[in-house]
VOGU-3710 file (C-alpha; in Angstrom, 3 decimals, decimal comma):
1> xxxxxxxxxx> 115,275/88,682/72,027  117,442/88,829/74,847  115,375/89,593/78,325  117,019/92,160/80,178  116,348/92,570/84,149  116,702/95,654/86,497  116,189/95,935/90,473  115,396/98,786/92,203  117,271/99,398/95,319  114,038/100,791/97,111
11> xxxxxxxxxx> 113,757/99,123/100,254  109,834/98,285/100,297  108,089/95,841/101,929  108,106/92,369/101,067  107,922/92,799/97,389  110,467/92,719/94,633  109,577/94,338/91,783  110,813/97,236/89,747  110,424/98,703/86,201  112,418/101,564/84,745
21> xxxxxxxxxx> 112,225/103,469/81,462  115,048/101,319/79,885  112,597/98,150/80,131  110,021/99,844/77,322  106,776/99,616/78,604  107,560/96,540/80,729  106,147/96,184/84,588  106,843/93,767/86,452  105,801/92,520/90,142  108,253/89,438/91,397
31> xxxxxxxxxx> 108,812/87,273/94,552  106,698/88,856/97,327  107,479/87,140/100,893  106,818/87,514/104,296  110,343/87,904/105,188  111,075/90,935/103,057  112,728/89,870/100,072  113,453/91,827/97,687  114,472/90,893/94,026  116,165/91,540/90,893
41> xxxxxxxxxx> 114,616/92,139/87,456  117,588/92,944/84,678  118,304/95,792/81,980  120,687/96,693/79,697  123,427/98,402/82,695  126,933/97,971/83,133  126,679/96,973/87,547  123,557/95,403/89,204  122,790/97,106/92,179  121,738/95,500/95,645
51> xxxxxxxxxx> 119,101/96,275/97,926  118,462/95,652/101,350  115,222/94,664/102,720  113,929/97,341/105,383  114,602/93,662/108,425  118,097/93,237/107,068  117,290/89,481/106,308  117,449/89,636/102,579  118,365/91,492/99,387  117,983/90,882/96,137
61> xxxxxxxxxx> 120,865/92,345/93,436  120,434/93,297/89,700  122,408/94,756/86,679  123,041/98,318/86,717  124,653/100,173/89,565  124,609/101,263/93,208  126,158/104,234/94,737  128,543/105,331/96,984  129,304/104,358/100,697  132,293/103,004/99,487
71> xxxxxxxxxx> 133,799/101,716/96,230  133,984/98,086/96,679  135,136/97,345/93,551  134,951/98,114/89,574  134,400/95,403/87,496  135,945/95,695/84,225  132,475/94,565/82,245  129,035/93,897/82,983  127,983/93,177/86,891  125,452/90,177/86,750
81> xxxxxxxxxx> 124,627/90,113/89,727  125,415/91,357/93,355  124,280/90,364/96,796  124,287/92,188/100,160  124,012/89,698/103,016  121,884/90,037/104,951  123,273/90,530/107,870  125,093/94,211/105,929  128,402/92,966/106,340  129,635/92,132/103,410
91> xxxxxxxxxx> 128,481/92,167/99,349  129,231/89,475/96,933  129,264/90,508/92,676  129,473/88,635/89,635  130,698/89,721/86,344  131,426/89,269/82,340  134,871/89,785/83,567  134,768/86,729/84,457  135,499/87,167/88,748  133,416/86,789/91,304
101> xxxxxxxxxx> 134,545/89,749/94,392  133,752/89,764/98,143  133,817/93,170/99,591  133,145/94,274/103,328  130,462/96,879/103,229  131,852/98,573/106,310  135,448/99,463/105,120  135,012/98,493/101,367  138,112/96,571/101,645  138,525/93,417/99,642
111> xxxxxxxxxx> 138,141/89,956/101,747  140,769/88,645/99,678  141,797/88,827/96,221  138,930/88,787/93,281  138,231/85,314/93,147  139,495/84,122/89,540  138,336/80,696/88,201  135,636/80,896/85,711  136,911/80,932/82,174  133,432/83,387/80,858
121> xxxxxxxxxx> 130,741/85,317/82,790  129,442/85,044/85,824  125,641/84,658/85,276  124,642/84,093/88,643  125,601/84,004/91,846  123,579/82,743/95,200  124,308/82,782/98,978  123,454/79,542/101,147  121,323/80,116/103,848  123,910/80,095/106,520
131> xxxxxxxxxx> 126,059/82,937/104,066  128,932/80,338/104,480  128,872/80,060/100,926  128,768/81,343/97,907  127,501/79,705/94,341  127,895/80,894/91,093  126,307/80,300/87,549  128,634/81,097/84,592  128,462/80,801/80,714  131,434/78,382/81,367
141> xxxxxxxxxx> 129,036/75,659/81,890  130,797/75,283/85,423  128,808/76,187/88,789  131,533/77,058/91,750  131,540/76,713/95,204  133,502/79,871/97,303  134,162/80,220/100,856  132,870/83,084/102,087  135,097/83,828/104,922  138,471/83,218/102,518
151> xxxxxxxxxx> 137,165/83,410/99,428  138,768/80,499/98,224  137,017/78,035/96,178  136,143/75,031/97,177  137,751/72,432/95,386  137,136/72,698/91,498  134,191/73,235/89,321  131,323/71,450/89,188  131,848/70,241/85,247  128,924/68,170/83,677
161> xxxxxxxxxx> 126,965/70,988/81,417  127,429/71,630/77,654  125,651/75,088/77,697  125,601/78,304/79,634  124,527/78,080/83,266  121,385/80,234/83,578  120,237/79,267/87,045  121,728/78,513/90,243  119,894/78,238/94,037  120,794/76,299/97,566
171> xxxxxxxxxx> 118,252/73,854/98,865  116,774/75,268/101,954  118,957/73,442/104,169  121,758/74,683/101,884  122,968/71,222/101,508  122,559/71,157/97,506  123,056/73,294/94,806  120,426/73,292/91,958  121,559/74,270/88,249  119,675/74,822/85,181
181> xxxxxxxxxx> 120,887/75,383/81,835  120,757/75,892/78,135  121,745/72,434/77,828  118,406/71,499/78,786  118,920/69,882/81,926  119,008/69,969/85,048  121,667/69,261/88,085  121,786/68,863/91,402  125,165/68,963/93,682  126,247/68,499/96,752
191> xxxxxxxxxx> 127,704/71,436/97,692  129,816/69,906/100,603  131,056/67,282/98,720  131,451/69,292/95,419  129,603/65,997/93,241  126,440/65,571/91,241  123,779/63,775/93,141  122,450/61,149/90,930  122,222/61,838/87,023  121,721/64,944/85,124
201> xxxxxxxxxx> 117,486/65,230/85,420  116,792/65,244/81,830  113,612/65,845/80,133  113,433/69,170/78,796  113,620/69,716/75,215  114,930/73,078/75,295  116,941/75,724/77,761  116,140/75,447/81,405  115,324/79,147/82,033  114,165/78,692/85,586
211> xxxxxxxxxx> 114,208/76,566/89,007  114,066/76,793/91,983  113,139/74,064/95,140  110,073/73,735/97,360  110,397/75,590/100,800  110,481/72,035/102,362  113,065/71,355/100,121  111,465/68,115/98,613  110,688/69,152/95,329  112,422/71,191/92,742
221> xxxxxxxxxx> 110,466/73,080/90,011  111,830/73,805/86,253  110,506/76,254/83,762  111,703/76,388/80,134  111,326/77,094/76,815  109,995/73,855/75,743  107,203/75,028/76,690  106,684/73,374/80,064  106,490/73,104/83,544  108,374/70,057/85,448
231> xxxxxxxxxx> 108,356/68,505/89,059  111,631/66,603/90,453  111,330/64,566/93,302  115,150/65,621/95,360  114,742/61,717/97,066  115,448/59,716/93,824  116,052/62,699/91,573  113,274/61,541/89,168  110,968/63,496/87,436  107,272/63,256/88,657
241> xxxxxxxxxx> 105,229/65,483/86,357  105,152/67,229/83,311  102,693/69,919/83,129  101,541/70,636/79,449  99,552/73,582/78,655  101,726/76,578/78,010  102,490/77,117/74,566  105,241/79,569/74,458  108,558/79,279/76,786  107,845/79,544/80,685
251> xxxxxxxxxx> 109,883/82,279/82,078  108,950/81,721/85,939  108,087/79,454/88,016  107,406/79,546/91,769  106,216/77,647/94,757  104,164/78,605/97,127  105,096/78,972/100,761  102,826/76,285/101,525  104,638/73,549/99,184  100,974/73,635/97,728
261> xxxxxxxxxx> 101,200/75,091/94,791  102,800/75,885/91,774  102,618/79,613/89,529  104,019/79,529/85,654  104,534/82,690/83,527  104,907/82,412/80,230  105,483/84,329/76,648  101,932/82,731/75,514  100,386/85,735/78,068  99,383/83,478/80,278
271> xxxxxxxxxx> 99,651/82,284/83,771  99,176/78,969/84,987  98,303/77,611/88,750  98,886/74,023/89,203  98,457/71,795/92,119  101,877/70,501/93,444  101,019/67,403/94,644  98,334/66,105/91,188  100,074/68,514/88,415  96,433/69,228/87,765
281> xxxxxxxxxx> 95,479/73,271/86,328  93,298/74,783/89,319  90,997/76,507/86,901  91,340/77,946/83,475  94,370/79,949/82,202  94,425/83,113/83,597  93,967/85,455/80,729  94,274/89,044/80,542  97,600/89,973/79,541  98,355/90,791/75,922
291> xxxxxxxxxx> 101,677/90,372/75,538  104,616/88,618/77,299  104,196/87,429/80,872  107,703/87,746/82,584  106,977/87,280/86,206  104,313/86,124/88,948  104,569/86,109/92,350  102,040/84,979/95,351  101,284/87,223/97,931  102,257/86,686/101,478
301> xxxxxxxxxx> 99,296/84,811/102,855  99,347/82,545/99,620  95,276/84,287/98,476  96,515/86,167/95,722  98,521/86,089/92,557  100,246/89,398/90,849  101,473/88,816/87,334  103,771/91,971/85,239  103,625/91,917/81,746  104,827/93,475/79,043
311> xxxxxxxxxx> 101,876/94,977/77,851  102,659/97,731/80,671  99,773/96,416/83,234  99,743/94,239/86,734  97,086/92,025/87,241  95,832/90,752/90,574  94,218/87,136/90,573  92,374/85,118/93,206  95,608/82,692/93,444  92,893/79,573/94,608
321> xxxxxxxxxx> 90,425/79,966/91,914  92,001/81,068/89,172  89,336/84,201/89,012  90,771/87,686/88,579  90,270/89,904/91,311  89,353/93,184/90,176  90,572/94,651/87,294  94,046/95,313/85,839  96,151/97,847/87,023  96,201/100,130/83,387
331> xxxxxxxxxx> 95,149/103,430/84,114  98,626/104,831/83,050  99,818/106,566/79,660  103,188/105,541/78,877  105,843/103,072/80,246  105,017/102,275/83,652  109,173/103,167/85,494  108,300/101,775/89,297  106,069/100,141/91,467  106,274/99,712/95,179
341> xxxxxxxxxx> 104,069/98,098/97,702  102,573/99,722/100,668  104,869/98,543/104,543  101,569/96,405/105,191  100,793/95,108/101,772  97,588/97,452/101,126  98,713/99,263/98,608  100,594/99,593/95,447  101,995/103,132/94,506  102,917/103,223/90,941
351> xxxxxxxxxx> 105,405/106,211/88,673  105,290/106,350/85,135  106,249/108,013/82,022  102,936/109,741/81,850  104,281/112,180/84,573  101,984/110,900/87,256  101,777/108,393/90,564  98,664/106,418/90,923  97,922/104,647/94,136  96,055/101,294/93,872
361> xxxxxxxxxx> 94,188/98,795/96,007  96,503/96,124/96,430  93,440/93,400/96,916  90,923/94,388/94,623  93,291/96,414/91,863  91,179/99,741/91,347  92,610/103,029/91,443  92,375/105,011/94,733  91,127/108,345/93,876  92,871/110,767/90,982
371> xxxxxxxxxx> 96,640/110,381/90,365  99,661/112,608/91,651  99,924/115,164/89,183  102,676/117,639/90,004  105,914/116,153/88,423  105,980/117,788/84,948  108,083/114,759/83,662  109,175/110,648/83,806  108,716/108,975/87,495  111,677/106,754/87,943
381> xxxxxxxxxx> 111,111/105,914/91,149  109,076/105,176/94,622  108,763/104,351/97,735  107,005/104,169/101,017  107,589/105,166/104,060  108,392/102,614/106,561  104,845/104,102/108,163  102,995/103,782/104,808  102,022/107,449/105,197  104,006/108,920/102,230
391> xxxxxxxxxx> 105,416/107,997/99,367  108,508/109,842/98,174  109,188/110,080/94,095  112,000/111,138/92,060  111,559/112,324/88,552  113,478/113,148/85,789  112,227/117,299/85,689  115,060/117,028/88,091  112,862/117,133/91,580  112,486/115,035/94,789
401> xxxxxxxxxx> 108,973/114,812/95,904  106,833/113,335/99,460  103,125/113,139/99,461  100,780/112,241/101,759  99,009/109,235/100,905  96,799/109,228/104,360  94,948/112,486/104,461  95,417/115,121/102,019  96,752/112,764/99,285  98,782/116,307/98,070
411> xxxxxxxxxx> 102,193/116,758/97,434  103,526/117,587/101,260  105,312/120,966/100,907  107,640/121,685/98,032  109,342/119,953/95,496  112,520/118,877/96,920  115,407/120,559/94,054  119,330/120,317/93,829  119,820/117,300/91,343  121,234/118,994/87,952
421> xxxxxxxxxx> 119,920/116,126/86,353  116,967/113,363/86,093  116,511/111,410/89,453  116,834/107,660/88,816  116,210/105,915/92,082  115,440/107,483/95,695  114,692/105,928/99,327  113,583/106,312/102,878  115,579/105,243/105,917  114,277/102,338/107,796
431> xxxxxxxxxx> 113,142/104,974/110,626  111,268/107,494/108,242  113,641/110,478/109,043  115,584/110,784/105,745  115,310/110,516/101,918  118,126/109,129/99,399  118,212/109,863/95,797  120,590/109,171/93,500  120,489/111,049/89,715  122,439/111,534/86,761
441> xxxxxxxxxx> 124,153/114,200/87,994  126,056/111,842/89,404  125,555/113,034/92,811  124,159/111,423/95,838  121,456/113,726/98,189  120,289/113,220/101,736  117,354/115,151/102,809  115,119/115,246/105,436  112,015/113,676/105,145  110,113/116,262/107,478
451> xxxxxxxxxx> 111,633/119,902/106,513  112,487/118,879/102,814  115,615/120,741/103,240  118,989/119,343/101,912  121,313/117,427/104,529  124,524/118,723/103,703  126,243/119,002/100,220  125,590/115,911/97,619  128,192/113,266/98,036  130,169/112,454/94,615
461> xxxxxxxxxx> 132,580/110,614/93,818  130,800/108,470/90,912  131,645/109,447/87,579  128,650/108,353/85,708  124,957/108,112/86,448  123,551/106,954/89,710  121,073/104,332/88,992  119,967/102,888/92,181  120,824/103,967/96,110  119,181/102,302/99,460
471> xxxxxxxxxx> 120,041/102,364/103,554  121,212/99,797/105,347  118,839/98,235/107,661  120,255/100,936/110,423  120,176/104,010/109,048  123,873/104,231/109,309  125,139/103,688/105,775  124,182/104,262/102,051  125,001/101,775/99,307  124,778/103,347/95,725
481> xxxxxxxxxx> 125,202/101,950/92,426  126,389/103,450/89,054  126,736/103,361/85,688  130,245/103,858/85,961  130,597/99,924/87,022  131,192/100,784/90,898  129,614/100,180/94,124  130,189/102,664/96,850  129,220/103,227/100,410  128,604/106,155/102,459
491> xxxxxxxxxx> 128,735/107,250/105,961  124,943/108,568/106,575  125,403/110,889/109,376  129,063/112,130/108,073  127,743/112,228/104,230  131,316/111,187/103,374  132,427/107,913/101,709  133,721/105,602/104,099  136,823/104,360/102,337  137,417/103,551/98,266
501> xxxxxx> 139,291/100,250/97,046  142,848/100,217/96,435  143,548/100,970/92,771  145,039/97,754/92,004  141,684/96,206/92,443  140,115/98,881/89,759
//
């Protein structure tokens, strides 16, 4: 069974996490940081979309689409993966067409030509930490090095696997490349010099499905479907440990921010805290799930553990005994569509295919009071306000909706109409004052967040569903993502698309 990921471009707090009807009864809570990062998850779409964290230091891309501020590019198959730096300038996409593209997100003019070299798709794609540049994954069994500011490569591929590239990340002093892949190993490169550091580290039996290093950039961690979890030491580029105990492929694996410890996900339904430094289990399994665990994340302070599952719930866990604090977040019908977190990590607001929003205590996991009833169909999506006062919902009976989650806990007002269509994704601006929401209609809406009225007319120019649509950190643009393979940007105060590519890149 092929795993399929999708990101929602809400820009909430520091948590990435997303679910939408496409991922059949699948929720799923990933990668929540201090610094606002926000993630990807994938799903059977034509263009990941990319979202920008409400501090403009990160974004995390997925499958699927965007919107429109401008068309950066279309990609004649599948988008991967797509990244908005962070500081909004520019956006960098992968693709089964085999390019990689660099776009400025101001003009939506190409910084130079599509850059051609891999020889199959792009599988991933990751930006150093100083955004000078860019690596990507590909089913070529190559990992490439671009310059950001040309977009040039830099030198040629790195050869040495025999299978698909699944995984690529920068060390944290963006130094070294790590690459994992269904070849079973593992490789580390220089990414200056453009050469493997030491051997291959080999020692899984099966596809490497994840890695990523240690924030002190000492250790890298390995997940795969051999069942286990591994520890690399990056001075001698030797394995350390081998943590047995899963017994179904590990889909995730994560440090946390304190080097300390280690979180594993796996298909066996359970998660798996291990001490960095001994490879010893702290505690028991965490059990609970029944079915498929497909991601884990710590929380901020490093206290608690959130685990998504396909069995439709998210559990919280006491991330330093292994206990489960509070129950599981159930409670819903149907597929659970989109989860948010709270601006100050209180609370989680949740939309599902029951028709309703339930609001949950982010610590202990129980419902807070009776669920938002007044959509008569599918949530696909929410989000907080940058206050943490409201949440604002779009649905697929074709309405926009803001309640208050402070006082009345009631709808506030009217539902907001002018979508023809279902409502796949909406936001609000970093300063609270507007609403996004992007439908199948194809249509982009602005509204304002206080009167509910419509700002101006929709903005179109996509040709196919709008899956996913976030502000930039200012306020001043809209990115939006579609089904119809493009990326677009828009001029938030104008409502008019800043500029579309030049045919010859379409």
């Amino acid at each position: 069974m092929t795993a399929h990921f999708y990101l929602s471009i809400i820009p909430w707090w520091p948590v990435e996490i997303s679910v939408v009807k496409n991922l059949k009864n699948v929720l799923k809570v990933i990668n929540k940081t201090e610094d606002g990062t926000i993630g990807s998850w994938k799903t059977p779409a034509r263009v990941k979309c990319i979202s920008v964290s409400p501090d403009g230091q990160r974004l995390v891309t997925a499958l699927m689409t965007g919107t429109q501020i401008n068309i950066f590019q279309e990609h004649e198959d599948q988008v991967h993966s797509v990244v908005f730096f962070a500081d909004g300038e520019k956006i960098v996409s992968g693709s089964d067409d085999n390019t990689i593209r660099i776009w400025d997100s101001k003009t939506g003019a190409a910084i130079g030509n599509p850059l051609h070299g891999h020889e199959d798709s792009v599988l991933s794609v990751a930006i150093s930490p100083d955004e000078y540049w860019v690596a990507s994954g590909s089913k070529d069994c190559t990992i490439r090095i671009w310059d950001v500011k040309t977009g040039v490569t830099i030198g040629g591929p790195l050869n040495g696997h025999s299978d698909p590239v699944n995984s690529v990340a920068f060390s944290p002093d963006g130094q070294q490349v790590v690459s994992g892949s269904s070849d079973n190993t593992i490789r580390v490169w220089n990414a200056k010099a453009r050469n493997l550091i030491g051997n291959p580290l080999h020692g899984h039996e099966d596809a490497v499905l994840s890695v990523a290093f240690s924030p002190n950039g000492k250790y890298i961690v390995s997940g795969s479907r051999d069942e286990t979890v591994r520890i690399w030491d990056t001075k001698n580029w030797t394995e350390i440990m081998k943590l047995d105990g899963h017994t179904d492929s590990v889909k995730s694996v994560k440090f946390s921010l304190d080097n300390e410890r280690i979180i594993s996900g796996s298909d066996n339904k359970t998660i798996r805290i291990w001490n960095a430094k001994t490879g010893e289990l702290i505690g028991n399994p965490l059990q609970g799930h029944n079915d498929w665990v497909n991601s884990v994340a710590f929380s901020p302070d490093g206290n608690l553990l959130f685990s998504g599952s396909d069995d439709k719930t998210v559990r919280i866990w006491d991330a330093k005994t292994g206990a489960a604090a509070g129950n599981s977040l159930p409670g819903h019908e149907d597929v659970v569509c989109a989860v948010a977190f709270s601006p100050d990590g209180a609370y989680i607001a949740s939309g599902s295919d029951d028709g309703t929003i339930k609001l949950w205590n982010a610590q202990t996991g129980v419902a807070i009071g009776i669920p938002f009833l007044d959509h008569e169909r599918t949530i696909f999506s929410v989000a907080f306000s940058p206050d943490g006062h409201q949440i604002v919902s779009g649905s697929w009976d074709t309405t926009v909706r803001i309640w208050d989650v402070k006082k009345t806990r009631t709808a506030v007002g009217n539902p907001l109409h002018g979508h023809e269509d279902e409502i796949r994704s909406v936001a609000f601006s970093s300063n609270g004052n507007w609403i996004v929401s992007g439908s199948d209609d194809r249509t982009v809406r602005i509204w304002d967040a206080r009167s509910g009225a419509a700002v101006g007319s929709p903005l179109k120019g996509h040709y196919n569903y709008v899956m996913s649509v976030a502000f930039s950190p200012d306020g001043s643009r809209i990115v939006s993502g579609s089904w119809d393979n493009s990326i677009r940007i828009w001029d938030a105060k104008n409502r008019t698309s800043i500029h579309e590519m030049p045919k010859k890149f379409r």
